[in-house]
N, C-alpha and C positions, 0 to 999 in steps of 0.2 A: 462541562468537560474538564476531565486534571488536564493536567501540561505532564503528567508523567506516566509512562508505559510501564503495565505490567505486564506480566507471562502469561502467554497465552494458555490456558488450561488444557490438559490431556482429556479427552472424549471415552468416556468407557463403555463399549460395545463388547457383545460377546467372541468378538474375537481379541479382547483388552483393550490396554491403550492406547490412543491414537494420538498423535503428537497434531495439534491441529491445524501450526503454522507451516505445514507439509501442502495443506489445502487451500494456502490464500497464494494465486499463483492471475497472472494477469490474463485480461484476452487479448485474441489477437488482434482486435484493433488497436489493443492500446498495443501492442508492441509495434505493431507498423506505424501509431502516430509519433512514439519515442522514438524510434529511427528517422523519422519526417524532419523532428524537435531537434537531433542532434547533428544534422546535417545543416540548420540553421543558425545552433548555438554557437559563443563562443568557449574559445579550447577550455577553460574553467570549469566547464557545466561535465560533470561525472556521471551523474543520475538524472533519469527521469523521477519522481514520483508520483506513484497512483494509487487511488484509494480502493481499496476492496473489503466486500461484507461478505461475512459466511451468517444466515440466516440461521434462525433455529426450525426452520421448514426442510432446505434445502440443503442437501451435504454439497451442491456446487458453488464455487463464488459468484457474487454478483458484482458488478462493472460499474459503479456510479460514476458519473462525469469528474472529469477534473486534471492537470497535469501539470507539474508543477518542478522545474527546474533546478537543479542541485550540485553543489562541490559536495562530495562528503567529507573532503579535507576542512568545511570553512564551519565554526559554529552560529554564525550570525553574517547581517549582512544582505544584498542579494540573492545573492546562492546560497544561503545558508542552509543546513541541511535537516537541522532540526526543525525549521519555521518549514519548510517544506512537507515533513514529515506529518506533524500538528494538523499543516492543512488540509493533508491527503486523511488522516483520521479523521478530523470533522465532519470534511464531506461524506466520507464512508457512514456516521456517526449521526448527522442530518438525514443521510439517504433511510435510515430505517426509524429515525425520529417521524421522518412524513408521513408512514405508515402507522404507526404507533406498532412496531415490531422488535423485537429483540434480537439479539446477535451479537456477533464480533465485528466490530469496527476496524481495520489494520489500513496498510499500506505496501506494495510492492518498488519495491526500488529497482528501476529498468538502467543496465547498462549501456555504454557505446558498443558493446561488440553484442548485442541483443538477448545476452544471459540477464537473471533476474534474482532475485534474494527478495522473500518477504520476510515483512517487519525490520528490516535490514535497518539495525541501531539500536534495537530497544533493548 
Protein backbone atom coordinates (compact mmCIF):
# COMPACT_ATOMS: atom_id res chain seq x y z
CA UNK A 1 0.00 0.00 0.00
CA UNK A 2 1.57 3.88 -0.67
CA UNK A 3 1.27 6.15 2.23
CA UNK A 4 0.05 8.67 -0.30
CA UNK A 5 -3.53 9.44 -1.80
CA UNK A 6 -4.39 10.01 -5.02
CA UNK A 7 -7.67 11.45 -6.86
CA UNK A 8 -10.31 9.63 -6.89
CA UNK A 9 -11.16 9.05 -10.70
CA UNK A 10 -14.30 10.32 -12.50
CA UNK A 11 -16.61 7.21 -13.66
CA UNK A 12 -17.87 7.62 -17.26
CA UNK A 13 -21.35 6.53 -17.88
CA UNK A 14 -23.75 7.63 -20.34
CA UNK A 15 -24.89 10.18 -18.53
CA UNK A 16 -20.95 11.41 -18.27
CA UNK A 17 -18.92 12.12 -15.42
CA UNK A 18 -19.40 11.04 -12.29
CA UNK A 19 -17.25 12.38 -9.55
CA UNK A 20 -17.01 9.33 -7.52
CA UNK A 21 -15.94 10.61 -4.18
CA UNK A 22 -19.69 11.86 -4.08
CA UNK A 23 -20.43 7.92 -3.59
CA UNK A 24 -18.12 6.91 -0.62
CA UNK A 25 -20.49 8.14 2.10
CA UNK A 26 -20.93 6.13 5.62
CA UNK A 27 -23.63 3.72 7.00
CA UNK A 28 -25.56 4.20 9.52
CA UNK A 29 -24.22 2.22 11.87
CA UNK A 30 -21.13 3.77 11.65
CA UNK A 31 -22.65 7.05 12.04
CA UNK A 32 -24.44 6.04 15.36
CA UNK A 33 -21.19 4.18 16.53
CA UNK A 34 -19.31 7.88 15.89
CA UNK A 35 -21.68 9.50 17.82
CA UNK A 36 -21.30 6.53 20.64
CA UNK A 37 -17.19 7.24 20.09
CA UNK A 38 -17.67 10.99 20.68
CA UNK A 39 -19.67 10.99 23.52
CA UNK A 40 -16.80 8.96 25.10
CA UNK A 41 -13.83 10.75 23.59
CA UNK A 42 -11.85 13.32 24.87
CA UNK A 43 -12.41 17.18 23.65
CA UNK A 44 -9.30 16.56 21.15
CA UNK A 45 -10.82 13.85 19.04
CA UNK A 46 -12.62 15.92 15.81
CA UNK A 47 -13.17 12.99 13.73
CA UNK A 48 -14.25 9.61 13.68
CA UNK A 49 -12.65 7.72 10.86
CA UNK A 50 -14.06 4.94 8.64
CA UNK A 51 -13.16 2.93 5.99
CA UNK A 52 -15.21 2.54 3.01
CA UNK A 53 -15.00 0.40 -0.46
CA UNK A 54 -16.93 1.20 -3.73
CA UNK A 55 -16.53 -2.32 -5.57
CA UNK A 56 -16.29 -2.65 -9.11
CA UNK A 57 -19.56 -4.81 -8.90
CA UNK A 58 -21.67 -2.56 -6.89
CA UNK A 59 -22.26 1.29 -7.39
CA UNK A 60 -23.13 1.20 -3.24
CA UNK A 61 -20.45 1.46 -0.69
CA UNK A 62 -19.45 -1.25 1.28
CA UNK A 63 -18.92 -0.81 5.29
CA UNK A 64 -15.78 -2.70 6.39
CA UNK A 65 -15.08 -2.81 10.05
CA UNK A 66 -13.05 -0.35 11.72
CA UNK A 67 -13.12 3.15 13.60
CA UNK A 68 -10.46 5.11 14.28
CA UNK A 69 -10.13 8.42 16.27
CA UNK A 70 -8.99 11.90 15.11
CA UNK A 71 -7.78 15.67 15.70
CA UNK A 72 -7.66 16.94 12.19
CA UNK A 73 -5.77 19.73 13.63
CA UNK A 74 -2.77 17.08 14.90
CA UNK A 75 -0.30 15.50 11.99
CA UNK A 76 0.99 12.58 14.24
CA UNK A 77 0.62 11.45 17.53
CA UNK A 78 -2.42 9.75 19.08
CA UNK A 79 -4.97 11.47 17.34
CA UNK A 80 -3.08 12.06 14.57
CA UNK A 81 -5.14 12.37 11.66
CA UNK A 82 -3.25 11.06 8.87
CA UNK A 83 -2.24 7.71 10.73
CA UNK A 84 -5.94 7.43 11.23
CA UNK A 85 -6.80 7.95 7.76
CA UNK A 86 -3.90 5.09 6.45
CA UNK A 87 -5.69 2.96 8.76
CA UNK A 88 -9.12 3.46 7.72
CA UNK A 89 -7.59 2.82 3.86
CA UNK A 90 -6.01 -0.28 4.65
CA UNK A 91 -8.76 -1.85 6.18
CA UNK A 92 -10.98 -0.71 3.31
CA UNK A 93 -7.91 -1.99 1.14
CA UNK A 94 -7.68 -5.67 3.04
CA UNK A 95 -11.47 -5.81 2.95
CA UNK A 96 -11.37 -6.42 -0.97
CA UNK A 97 -7.68 -7.99 -0.85
CA UNK A 98 -9.83 -11.05 1.12
CA UNK A 99 -11.78 -11.29 -1.80
CA UNK A 100 -9.36 -10.95 -4.38
CA UNK A 101 -11.64 -7.90 -5.78
CA UNK A 102 -11.04 -4.64 -7.01
CA UNK A 103 -12.08 -1.20 -6.11
CA UNK A 104 -11.62 1.85 -4.42
CA UNK A 105 -10.26 1.80 -1.04
CA UNK A 106 -11.21 5.50 0.82
CA UNK A 107 -12.24 6.69 4.21
CA UNK A 108 -15.12 8.86 5.42
CA UNK A 109 -14.41 11.28 8.13
CA UNK A 110 -17.44 11.53 10.61
CA UNK A 111 -17.97 14.68 12.63
CA UNK A 112 -19.11 15.75 16.23
CA UNK A 113 -22.24 17.29 15.04
CA UNK A 114 -22.87 13.80 12.78
CA UNK A 115 -22.03 15.52 9.19
CA UNK A 116 -19.33 13.61 7.14
CA UNK A 117 -16.81 14.52 4.36
CA UNK A 118 -15.21 11.57 2.31
CA UNK A 119 -11.66 11.23 1.78
CA UNK A 120 -11.54 14.25 3.90
CA UNK A 121 -7.41 15.28 3.49
CA UNK A 122 -6.46 13.68 0.54
Amino acid sequence: MSTTTTPIPAHRSGAGAVDLRGRFEPSREQLRVAAAMFGAAPEEVTSVVVPVVMSGTDPRPEHPGGYWLADRGRQDGVYGFPAARRAAEEAASAHLRRDGRHGLAGWVSIRPDGTWAPLDGA
